[in-house]
PQR file with spaces between the fields and no chain letter, atoms N, CA, C, O and H, PARSE charges and radii, in Angstrom:
ATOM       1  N    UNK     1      -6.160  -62.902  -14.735 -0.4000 1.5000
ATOM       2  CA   UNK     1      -5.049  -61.988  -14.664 -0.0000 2.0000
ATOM       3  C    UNK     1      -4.815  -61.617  -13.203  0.5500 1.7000
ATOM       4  O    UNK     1      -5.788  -61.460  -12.466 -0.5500 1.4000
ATOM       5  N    UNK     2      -3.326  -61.441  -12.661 -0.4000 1.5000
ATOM       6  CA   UNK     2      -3.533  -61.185  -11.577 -0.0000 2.0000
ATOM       7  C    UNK     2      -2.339  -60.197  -11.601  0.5500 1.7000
ATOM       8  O    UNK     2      -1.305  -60.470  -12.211 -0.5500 1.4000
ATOM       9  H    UNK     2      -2.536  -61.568  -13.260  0.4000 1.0000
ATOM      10  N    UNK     3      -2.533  -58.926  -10.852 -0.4000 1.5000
ATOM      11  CA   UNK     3      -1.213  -57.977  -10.399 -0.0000 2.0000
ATOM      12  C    UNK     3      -0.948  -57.855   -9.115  0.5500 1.7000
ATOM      13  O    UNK     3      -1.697  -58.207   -8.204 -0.5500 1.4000
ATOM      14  H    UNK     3      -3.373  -58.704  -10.356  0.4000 1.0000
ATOM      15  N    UNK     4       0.313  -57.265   -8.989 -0.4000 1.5000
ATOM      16  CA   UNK     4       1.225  -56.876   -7.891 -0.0000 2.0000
ATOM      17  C    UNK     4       1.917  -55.544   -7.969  0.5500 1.7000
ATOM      18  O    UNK     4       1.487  -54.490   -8.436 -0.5500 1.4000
ATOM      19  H    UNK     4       0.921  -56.979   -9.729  0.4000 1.0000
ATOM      20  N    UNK     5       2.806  -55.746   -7.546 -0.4000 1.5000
ATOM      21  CA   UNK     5       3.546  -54.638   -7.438 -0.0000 2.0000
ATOM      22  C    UNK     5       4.992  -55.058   -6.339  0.5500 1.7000
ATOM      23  O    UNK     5       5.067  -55.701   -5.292 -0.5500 1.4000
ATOM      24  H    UNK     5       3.156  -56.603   -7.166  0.4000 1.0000
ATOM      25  N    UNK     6       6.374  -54.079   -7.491 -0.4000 1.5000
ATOM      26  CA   UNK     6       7.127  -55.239   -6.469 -0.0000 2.0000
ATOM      27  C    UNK     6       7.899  -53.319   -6.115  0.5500 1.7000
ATOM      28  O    UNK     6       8.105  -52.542   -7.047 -0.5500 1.4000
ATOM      29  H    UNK     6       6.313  -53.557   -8.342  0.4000 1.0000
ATOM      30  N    UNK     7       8.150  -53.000   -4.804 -0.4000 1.5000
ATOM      31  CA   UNK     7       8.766  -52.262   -4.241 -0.0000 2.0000
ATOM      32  C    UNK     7       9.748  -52.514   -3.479  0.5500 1.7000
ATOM      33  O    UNK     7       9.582  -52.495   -2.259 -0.5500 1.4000
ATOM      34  H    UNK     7       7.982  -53.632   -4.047  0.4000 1.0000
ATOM      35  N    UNK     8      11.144  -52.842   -4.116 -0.4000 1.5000
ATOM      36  CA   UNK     8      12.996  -52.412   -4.239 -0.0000 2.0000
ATOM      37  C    UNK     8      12.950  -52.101   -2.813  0.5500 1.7000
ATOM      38  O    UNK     8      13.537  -52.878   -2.059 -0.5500 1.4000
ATOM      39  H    UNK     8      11.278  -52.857   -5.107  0.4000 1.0000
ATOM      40  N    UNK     9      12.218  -50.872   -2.217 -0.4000 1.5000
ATOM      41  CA   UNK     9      13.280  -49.986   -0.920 -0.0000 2.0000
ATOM      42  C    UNK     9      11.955  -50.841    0.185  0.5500 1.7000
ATOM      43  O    UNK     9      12.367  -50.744    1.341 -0.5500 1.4000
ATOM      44  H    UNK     9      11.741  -50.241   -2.829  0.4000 1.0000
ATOM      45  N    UNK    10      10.938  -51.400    0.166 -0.4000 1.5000
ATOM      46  CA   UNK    10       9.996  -52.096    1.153 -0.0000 2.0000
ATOM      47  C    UNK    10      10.678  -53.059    1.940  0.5500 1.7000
ATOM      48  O    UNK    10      11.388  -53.971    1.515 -0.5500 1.4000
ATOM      49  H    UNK    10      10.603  -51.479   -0.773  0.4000 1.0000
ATOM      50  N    UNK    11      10.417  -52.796    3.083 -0.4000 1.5000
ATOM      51  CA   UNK    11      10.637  -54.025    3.966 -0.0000 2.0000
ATOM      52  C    UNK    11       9.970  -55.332    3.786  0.5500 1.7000
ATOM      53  O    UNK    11       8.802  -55.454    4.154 -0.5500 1.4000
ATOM      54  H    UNK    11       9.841  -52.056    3.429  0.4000 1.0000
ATOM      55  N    UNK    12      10.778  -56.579    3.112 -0.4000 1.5000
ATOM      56  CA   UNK    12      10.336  -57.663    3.052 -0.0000 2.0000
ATOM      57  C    UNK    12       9.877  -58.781    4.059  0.5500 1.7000
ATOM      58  O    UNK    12      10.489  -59.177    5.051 -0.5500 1.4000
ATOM      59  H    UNK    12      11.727  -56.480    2.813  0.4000 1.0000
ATOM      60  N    UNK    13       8.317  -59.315    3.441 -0.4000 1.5000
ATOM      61  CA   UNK    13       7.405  -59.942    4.554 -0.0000 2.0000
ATOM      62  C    UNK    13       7.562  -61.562    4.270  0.5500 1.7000
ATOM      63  O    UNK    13       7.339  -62.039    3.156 -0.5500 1.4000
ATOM      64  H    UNK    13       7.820  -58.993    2.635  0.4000 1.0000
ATOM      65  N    UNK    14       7.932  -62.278    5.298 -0.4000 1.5000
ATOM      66  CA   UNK    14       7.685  -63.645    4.712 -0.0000 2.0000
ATOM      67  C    UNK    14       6.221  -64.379    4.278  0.5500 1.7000
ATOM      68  O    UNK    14       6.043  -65.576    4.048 -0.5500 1.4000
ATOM      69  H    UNK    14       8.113  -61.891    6.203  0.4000 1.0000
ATOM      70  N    UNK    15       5.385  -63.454    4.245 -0.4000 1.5000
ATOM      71  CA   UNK    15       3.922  -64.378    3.910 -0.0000 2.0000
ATOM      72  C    UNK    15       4.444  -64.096    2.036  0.5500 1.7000
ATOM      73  O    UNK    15       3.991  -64.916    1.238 -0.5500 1.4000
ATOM      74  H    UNK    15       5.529  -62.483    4.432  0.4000 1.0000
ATOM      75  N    UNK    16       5.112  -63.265    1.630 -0.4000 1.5000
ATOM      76  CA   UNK    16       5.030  -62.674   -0.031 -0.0000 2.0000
ATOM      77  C    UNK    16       5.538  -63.877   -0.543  0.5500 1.7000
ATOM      78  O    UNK    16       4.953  -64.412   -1.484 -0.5500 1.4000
ATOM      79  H    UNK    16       5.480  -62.599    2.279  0.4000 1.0000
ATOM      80  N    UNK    17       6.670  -64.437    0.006 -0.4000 1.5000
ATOM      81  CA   UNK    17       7.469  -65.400   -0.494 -0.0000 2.0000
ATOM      82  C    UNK    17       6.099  -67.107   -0.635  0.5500 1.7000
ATOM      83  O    UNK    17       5.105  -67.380    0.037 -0.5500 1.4000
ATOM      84  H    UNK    17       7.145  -64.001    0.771  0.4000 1.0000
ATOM      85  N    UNK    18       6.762  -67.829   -1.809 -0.4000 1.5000
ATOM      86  CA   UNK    18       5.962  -68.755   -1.428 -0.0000 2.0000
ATOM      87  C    UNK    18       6.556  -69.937   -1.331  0.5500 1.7000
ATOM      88  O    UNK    18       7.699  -70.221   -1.691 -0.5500 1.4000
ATOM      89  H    UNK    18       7.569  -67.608   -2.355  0.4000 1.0000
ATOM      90  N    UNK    19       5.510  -70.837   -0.684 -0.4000 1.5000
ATOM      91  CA   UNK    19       6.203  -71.512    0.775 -0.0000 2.0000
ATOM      92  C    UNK    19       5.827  -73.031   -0.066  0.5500 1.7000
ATOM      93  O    UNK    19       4.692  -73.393   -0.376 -0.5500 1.4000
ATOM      94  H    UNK    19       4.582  -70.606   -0.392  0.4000 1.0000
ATOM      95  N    UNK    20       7.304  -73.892   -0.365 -0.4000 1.5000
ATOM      96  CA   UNK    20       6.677  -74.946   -1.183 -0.0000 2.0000
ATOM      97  C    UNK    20       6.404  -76.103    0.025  0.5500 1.7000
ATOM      98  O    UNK    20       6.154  -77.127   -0.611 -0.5500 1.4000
ATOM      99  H    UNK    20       8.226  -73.597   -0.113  0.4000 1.0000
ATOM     100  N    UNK    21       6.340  -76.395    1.358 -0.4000 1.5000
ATOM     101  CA   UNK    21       6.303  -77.044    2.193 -0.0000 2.0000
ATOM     102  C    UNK    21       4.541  -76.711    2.635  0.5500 1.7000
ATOM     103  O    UNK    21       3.968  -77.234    3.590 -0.5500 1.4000
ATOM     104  H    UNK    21       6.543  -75.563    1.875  0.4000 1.0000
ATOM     105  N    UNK    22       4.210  -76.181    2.117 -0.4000 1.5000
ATOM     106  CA   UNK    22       2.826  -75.671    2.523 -0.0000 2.0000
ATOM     107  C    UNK    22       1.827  -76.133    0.959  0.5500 1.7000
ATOM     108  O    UNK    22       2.022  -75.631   -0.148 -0.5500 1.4000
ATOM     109  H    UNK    22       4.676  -75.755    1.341  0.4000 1.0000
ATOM     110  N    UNK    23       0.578  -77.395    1.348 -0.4000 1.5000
ATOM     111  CA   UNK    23      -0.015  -77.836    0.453 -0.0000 2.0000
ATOM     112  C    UNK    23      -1.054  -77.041   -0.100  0.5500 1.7000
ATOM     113  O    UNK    23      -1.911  -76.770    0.742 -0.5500 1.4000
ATOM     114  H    UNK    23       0.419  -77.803    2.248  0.4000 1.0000
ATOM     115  N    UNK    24      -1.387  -76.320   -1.856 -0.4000 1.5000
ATOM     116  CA   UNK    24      -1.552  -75.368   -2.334 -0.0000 2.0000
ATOM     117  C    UNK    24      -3.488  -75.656   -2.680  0.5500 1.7000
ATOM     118  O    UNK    24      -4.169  -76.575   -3.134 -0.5500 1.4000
ATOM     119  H    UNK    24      -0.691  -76.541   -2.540  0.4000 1.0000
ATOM     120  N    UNK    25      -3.667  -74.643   -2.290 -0.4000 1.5000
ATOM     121  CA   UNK    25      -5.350  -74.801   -2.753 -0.0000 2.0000
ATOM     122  C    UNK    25      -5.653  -74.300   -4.076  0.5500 1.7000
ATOM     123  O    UNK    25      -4.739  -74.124   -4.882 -0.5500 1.4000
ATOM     124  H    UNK    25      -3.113  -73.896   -1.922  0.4000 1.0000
ATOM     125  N    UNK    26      -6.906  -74.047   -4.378 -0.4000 1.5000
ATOM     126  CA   UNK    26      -7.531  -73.237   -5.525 -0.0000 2.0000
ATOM     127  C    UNK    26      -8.282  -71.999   -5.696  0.5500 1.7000
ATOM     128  O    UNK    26      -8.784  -71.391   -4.751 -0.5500 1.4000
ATOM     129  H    UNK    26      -7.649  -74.190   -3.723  0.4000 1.0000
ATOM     130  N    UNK    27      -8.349  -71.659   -6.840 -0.4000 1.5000
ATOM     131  CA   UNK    27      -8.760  -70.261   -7.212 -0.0000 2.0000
ATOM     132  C    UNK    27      -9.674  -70.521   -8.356  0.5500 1.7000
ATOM     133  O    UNK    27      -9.469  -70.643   -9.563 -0.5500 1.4000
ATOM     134  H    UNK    27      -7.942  -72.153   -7.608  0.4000 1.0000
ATOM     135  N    UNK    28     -11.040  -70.585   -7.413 -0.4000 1.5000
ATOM     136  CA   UNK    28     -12.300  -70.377   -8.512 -0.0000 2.0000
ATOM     137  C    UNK    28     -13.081  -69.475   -9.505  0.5500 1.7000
ATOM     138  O    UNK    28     -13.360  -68.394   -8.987 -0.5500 1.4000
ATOM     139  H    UNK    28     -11.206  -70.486   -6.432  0.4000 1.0000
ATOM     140  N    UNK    29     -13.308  -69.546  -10.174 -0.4000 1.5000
ATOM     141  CA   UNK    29     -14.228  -68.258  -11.033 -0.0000 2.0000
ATOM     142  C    UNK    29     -15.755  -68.553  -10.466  0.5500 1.7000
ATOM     143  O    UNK    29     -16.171  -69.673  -10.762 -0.5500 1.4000
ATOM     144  H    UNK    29     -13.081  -70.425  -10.595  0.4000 1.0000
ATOM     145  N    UNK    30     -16.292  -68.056  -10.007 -0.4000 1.5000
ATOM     146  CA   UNK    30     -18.112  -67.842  -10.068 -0.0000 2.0000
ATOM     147  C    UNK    30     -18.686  -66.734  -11.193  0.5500 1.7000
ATOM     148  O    UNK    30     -18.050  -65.682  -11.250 -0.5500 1.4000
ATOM     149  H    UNK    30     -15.954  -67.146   -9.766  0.4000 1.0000
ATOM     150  N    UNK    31     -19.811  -66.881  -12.071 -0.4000 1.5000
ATOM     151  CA   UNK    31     -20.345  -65.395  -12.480 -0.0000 2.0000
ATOM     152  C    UNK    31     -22.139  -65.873  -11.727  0.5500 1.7000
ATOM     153  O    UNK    31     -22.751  -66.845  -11.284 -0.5500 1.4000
ATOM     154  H    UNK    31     -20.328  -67.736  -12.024  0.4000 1.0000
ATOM     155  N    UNK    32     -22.283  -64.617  -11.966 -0.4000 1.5000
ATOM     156  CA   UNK    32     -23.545  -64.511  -11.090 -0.0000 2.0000
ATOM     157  C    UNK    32     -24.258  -63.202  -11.949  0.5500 1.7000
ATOM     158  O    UNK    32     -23.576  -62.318  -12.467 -0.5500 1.4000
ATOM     159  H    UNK    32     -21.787  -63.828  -12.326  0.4000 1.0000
ATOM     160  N    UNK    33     -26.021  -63.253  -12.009 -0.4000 1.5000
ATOM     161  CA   UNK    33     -26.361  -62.119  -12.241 -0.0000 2.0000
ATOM     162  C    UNK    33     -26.780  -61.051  -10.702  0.5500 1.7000
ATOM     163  O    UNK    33     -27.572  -61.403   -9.828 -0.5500 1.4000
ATOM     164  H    UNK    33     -26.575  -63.971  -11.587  0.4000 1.0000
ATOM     165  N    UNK    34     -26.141  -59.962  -10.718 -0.4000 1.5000
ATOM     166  CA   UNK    34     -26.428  -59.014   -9.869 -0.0000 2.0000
ATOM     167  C    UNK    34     -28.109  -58.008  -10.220  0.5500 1.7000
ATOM     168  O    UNK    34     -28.344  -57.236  -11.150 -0.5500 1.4000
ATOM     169  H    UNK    34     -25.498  -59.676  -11.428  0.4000 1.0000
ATOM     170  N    UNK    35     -28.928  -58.398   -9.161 -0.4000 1.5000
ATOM     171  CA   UNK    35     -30.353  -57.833   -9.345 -0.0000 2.0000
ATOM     172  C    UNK    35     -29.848  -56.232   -9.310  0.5500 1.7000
ATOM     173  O    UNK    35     -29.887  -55.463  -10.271 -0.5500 1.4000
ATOM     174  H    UNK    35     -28.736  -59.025   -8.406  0.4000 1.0000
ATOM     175  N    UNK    36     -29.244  -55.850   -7.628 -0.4000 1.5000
ATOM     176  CA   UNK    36     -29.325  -54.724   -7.378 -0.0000 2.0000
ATOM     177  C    UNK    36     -28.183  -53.596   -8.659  0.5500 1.7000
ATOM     178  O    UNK    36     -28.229  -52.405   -8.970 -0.5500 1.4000
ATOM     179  H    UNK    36     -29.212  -56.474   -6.847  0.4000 1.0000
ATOM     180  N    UNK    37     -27.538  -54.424   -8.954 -0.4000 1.5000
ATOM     181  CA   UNK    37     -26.611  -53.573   -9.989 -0.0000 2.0000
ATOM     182  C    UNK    37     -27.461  -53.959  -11.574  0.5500 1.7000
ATOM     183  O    UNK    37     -27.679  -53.047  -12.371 -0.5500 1.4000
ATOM     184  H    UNK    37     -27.500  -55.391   -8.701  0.4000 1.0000
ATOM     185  N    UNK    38     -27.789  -55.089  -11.809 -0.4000 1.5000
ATOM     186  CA   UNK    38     -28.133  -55.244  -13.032 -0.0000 2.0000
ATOM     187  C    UNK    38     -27.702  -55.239  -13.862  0.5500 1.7000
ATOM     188  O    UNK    38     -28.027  -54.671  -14.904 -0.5500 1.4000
ATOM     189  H    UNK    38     -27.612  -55.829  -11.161  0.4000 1.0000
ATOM     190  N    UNK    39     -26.743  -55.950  -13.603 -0.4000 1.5000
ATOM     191  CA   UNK    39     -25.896  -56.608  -14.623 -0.0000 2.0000
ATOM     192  C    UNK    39     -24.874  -58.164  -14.031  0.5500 1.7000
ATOM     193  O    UNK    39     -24.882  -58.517  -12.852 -0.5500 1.4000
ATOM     194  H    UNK    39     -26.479  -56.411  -12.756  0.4000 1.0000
ATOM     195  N    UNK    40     -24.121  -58.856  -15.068 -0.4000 1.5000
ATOM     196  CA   UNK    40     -23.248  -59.737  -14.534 -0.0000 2.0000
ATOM     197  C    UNK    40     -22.124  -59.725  -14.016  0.5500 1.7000
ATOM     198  O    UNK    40     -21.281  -58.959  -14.482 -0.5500 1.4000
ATOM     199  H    UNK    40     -24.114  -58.569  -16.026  0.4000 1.0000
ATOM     200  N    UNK    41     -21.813  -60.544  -12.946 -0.4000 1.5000
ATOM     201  CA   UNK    41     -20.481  -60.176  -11.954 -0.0000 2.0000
ATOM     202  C    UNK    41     -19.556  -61.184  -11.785  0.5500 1.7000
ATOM     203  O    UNK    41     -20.305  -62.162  -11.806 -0.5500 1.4000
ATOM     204  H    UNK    41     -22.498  -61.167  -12.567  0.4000 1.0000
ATOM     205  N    UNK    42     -18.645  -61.540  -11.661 -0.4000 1.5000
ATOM     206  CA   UNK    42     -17.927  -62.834  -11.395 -0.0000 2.0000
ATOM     207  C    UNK    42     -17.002  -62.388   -9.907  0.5500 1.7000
ATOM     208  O    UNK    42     -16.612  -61.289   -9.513 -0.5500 1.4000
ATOM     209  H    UNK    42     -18.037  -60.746  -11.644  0.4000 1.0000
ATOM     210  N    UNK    43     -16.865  -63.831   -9.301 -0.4000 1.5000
ATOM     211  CA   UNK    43     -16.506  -63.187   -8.311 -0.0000 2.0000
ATOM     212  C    UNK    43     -15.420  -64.902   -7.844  0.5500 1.7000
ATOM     213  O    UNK    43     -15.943  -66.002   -7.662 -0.5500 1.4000
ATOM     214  H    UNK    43     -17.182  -64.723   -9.622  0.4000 1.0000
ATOM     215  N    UNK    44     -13.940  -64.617   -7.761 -0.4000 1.5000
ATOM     216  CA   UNK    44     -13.181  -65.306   -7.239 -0.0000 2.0000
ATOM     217  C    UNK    44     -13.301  -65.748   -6.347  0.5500 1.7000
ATOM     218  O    UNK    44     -13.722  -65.036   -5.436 -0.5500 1.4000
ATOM     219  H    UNK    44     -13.514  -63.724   -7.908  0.4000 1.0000
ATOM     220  N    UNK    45     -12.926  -67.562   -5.998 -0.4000 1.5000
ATOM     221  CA   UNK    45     -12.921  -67.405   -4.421 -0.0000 2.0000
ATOM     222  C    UNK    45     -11.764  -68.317   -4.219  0.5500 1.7000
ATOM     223  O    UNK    45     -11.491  -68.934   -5.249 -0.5500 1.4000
ATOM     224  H    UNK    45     -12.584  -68.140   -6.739  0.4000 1.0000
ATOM     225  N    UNK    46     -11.166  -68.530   -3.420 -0.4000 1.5000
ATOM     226  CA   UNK    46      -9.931  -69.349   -3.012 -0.0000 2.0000
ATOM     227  C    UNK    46     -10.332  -70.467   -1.745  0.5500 1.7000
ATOM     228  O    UNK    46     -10.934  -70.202   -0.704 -0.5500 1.4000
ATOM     229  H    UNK    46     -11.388  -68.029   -2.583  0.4000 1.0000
ATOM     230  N    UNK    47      -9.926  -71.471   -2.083 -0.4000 1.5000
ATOM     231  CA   UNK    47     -10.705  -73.053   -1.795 -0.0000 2.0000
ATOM     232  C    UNK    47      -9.150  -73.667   -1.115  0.5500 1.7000
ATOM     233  O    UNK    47      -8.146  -73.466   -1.798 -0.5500 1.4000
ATOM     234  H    UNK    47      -9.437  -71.687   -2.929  0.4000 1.0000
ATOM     235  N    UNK    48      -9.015  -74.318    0.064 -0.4000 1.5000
ATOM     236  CA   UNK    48      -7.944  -74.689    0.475 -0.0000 2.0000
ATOM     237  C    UNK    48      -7.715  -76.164   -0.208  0.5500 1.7000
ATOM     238  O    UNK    48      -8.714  -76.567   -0.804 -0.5500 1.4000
ATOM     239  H    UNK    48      -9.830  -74.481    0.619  0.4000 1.0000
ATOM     240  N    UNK    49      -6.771  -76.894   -0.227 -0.4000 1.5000
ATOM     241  CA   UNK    49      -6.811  -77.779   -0.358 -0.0000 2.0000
ATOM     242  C    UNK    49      -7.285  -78.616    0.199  0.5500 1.7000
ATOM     243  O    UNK    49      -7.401  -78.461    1.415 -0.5500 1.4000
ATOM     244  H    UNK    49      -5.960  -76.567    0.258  0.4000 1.0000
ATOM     245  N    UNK    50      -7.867  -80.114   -0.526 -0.4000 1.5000
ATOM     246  CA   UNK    50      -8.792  -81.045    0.136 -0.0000 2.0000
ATOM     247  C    UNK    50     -10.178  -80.446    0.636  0.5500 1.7000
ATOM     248  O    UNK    50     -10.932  -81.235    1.204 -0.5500 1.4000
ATOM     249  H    UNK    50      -7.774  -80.240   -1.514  0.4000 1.0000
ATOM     250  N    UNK    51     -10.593  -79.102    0.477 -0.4000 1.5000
ATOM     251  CA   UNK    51     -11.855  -78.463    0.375 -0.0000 2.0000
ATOM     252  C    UNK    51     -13.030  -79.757   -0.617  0.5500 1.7000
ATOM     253  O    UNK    51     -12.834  -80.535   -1.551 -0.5500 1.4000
ATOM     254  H    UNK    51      -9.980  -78.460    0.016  0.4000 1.0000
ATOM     255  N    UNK    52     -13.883  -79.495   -0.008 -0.4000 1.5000
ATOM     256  CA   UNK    52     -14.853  -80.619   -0.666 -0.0000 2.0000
ATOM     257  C    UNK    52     -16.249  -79.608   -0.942  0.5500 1.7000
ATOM     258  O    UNK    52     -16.800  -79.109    0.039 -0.5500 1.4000
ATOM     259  H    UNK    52     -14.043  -78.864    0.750  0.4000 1.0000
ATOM     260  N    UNK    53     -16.751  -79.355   -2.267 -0.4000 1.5000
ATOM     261  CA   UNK    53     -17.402  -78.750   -2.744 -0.0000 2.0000
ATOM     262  C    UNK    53     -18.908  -79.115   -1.716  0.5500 1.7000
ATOM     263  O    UNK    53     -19.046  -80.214   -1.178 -0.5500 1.4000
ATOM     264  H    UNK    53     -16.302  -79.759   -3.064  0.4000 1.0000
ATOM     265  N    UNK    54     -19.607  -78.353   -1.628 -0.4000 1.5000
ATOM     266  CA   UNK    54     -20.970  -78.747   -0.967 -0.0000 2.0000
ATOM     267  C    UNK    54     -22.270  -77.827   -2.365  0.5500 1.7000
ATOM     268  O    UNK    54     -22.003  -77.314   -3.452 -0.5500 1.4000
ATOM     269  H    UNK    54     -19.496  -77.461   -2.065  0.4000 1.0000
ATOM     270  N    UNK    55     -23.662  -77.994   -1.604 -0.4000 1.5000
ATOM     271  CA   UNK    55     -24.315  -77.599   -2.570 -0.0000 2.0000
ATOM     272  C    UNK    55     -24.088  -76.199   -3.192  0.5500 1.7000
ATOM     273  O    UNK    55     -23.305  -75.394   -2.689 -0.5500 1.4000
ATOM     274  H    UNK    55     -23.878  -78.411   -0.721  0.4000 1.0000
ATOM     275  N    UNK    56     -24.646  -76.003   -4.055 -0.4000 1.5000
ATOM     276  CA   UNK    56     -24.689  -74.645   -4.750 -0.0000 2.0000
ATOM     277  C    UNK    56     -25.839  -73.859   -4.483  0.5500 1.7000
ATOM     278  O    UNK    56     -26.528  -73.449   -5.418 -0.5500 1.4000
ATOM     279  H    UNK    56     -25.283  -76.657   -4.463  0.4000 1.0000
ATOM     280  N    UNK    57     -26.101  -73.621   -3.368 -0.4000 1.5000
ATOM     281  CA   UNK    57     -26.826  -72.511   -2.562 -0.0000 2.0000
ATOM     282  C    UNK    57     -26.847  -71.087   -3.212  0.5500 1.7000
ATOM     283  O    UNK    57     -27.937  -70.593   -3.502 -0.5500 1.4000
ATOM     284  H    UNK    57     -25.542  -73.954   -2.608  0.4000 1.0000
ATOM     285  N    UNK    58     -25.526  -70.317   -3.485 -0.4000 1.5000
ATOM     286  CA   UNK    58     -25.523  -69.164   -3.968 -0.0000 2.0000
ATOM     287  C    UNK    58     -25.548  -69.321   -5.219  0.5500 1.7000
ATOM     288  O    UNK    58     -24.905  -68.438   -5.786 -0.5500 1.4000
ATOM     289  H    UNK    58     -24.640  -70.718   -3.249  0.4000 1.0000
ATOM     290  N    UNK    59     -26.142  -70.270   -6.095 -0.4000 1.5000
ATOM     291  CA   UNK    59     -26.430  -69.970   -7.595 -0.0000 2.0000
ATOM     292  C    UNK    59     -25.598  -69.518   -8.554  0.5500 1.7000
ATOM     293  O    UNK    59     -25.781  -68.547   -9.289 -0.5500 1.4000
ATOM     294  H    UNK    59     -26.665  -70.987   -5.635  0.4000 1.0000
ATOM     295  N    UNK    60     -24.786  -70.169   -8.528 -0.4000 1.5000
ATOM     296  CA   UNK    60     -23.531  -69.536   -9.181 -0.0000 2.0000
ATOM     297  C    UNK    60     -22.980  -70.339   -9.710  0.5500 1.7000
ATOM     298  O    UNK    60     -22.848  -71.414   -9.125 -0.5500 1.4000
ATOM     299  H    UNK    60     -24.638  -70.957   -7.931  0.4000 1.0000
ATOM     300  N    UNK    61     -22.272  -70.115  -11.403 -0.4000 1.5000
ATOM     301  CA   UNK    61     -22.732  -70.865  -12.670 -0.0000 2.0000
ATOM     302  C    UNK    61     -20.790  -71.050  -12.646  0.5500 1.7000
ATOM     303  O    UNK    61     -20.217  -71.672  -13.541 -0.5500 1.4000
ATOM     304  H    UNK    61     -22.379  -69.242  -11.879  0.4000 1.0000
């Protein structure tokens, strides 16, 4: 799920708009167990395109 918010009287930014000349990356899910909280966490990450996965160091499923 993802939100925004769109504000009518805001001065409009060109990064909001999206740019189809510009090649699009990804948006990962990780979950992970958290020791210090103690419990499970998931945590997004955004991968550019042509990103090439390397090992899985941070343990994450």
């Amino acid at each position: 799920m993802y939100l925004y918010v769109v504000m009518p009287k805001a001065e409009e930014y060109l990064w909001v708009e999206e740019r189809m000349d510009i090649p699009k990356g990804n948006i990962e899910e990780y979950k992970f167990h958290s020791e210090k909280l103690e419990e499970n966490r998931r945590i997004r990450m955004y991968t550019p395109q042509g990103y090439k996965k390397m090992v899985n160091h941070m343990n994450f499923t």
